[in-house]
N, C-alpha and C positions, 0 to 999 in steps of 0.2 A: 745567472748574474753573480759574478764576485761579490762577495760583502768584505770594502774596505772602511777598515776600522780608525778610529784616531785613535785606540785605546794599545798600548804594548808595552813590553815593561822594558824601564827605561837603563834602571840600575838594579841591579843584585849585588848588595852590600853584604858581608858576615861580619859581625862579632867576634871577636877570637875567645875561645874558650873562658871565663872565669870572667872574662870583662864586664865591665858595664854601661850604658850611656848615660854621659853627660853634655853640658853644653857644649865643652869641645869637641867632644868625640861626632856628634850631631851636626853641628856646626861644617865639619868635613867630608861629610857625608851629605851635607847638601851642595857643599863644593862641587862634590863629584858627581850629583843628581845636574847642576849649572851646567857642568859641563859635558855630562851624557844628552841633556835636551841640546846642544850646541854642536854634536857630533853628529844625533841621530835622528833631530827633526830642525835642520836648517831651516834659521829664521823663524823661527817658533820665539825667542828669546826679546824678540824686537815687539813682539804681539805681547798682549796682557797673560798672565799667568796667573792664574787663581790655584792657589796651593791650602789644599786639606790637611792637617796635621791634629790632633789631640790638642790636649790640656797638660799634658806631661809636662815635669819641670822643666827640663834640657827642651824639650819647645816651646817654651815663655821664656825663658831666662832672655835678660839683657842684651847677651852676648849674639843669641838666634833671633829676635828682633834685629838686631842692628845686620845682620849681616842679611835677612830676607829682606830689609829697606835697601841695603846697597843692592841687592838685586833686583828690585823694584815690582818686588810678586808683591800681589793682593792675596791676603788670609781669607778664608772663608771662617767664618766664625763655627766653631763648635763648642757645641754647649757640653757646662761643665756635667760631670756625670753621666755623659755616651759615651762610652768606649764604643760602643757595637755602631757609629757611624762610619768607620775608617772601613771600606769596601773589605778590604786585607783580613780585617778581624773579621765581617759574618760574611763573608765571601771565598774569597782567595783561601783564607788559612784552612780553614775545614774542608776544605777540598782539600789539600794537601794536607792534611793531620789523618787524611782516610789513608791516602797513599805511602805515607811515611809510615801508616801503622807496621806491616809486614815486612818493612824493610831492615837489613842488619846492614852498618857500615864498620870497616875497619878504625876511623880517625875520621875527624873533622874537616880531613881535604876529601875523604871519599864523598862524603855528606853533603859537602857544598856543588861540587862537584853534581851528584843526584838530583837536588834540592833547586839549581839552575838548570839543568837540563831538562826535567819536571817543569819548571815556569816556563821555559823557552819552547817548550812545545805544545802551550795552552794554545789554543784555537783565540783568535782575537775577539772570536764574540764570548766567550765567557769572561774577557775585562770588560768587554763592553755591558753583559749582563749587570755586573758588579758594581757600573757607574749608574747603570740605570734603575734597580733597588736603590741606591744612594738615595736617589731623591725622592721616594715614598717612605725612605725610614725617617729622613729628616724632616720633611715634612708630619711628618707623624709625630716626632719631637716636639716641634714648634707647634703644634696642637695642642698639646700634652706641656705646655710652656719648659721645656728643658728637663722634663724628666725623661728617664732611662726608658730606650726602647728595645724590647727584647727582641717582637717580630712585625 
């Protein structure tokens, strides 16, 4: 039996070099998140969207509210002081911080370049893994009423 997933990555954004996020910059990048679920999972956008993000500033600020209301996604509440809720952080990234260890790249298009091709060939059950710890870590939070969960 195939195992189909609802779980795939939707966008791969980079940073450019030296940069950093702010509300704008964030704010465009959910643009482009709007518009990758609108390309790659037709009519997904009409259905409720429950979006995970941090406590970072550039995901609070004004500007990233007003524009997640224009798009009418529902926030999942994360408590302050988890980082390690975001699948990406005790998931996703350490799997790739293993693979990235040995690697040399010439420039930051070789990198990106690696670094997507690497996510695009994850097997869909390891995001599905990622979603599904989600909800034992968080739950483990809200036990723990909002304090930091390591594991």
């Amino acid at each position: 039996m195939k195992h189909l997933s609802l779980f795939c990555v939707l966008l791969i954004d980079f940073l450019e070099h030296g940069a950093t996020i702010n509300s704008v910059r964030y704010c465009e990048t959910l643009q482009k998140l709007r518009k990758a679920i609108q390309n790659k999972r037709r009519g997904k956008l009409s259905s409720k969207i429950l979006f995970l993000h941090d406590n970072a500033r550039p995901h609070t600020a004004n500007r990233t509210r007003e524009v997640l209301n224009a798009f009418k996604w529902e926030i999942f509440p994360h408590p302050p002081y988890s980082p390690d809720l975001a699948p990406s952080d005790f998931h996703l990234f350490l799997r790739m911080k293993t693979w990235l260890e040995p690697q040399r790249f010439d420039d930051d298009v070789e990198l990106w370049a690696g670094v997507t091709d690497w996510l695009n060939l994850r097997r869909s059950v390891i995001y599905d893994n990622g979603i599904t710890k989600l909800v034992h870590r968080y739950d483990k939070c809200l036990n723990l009423f909002g304090e930091y969960v390591e594991n």
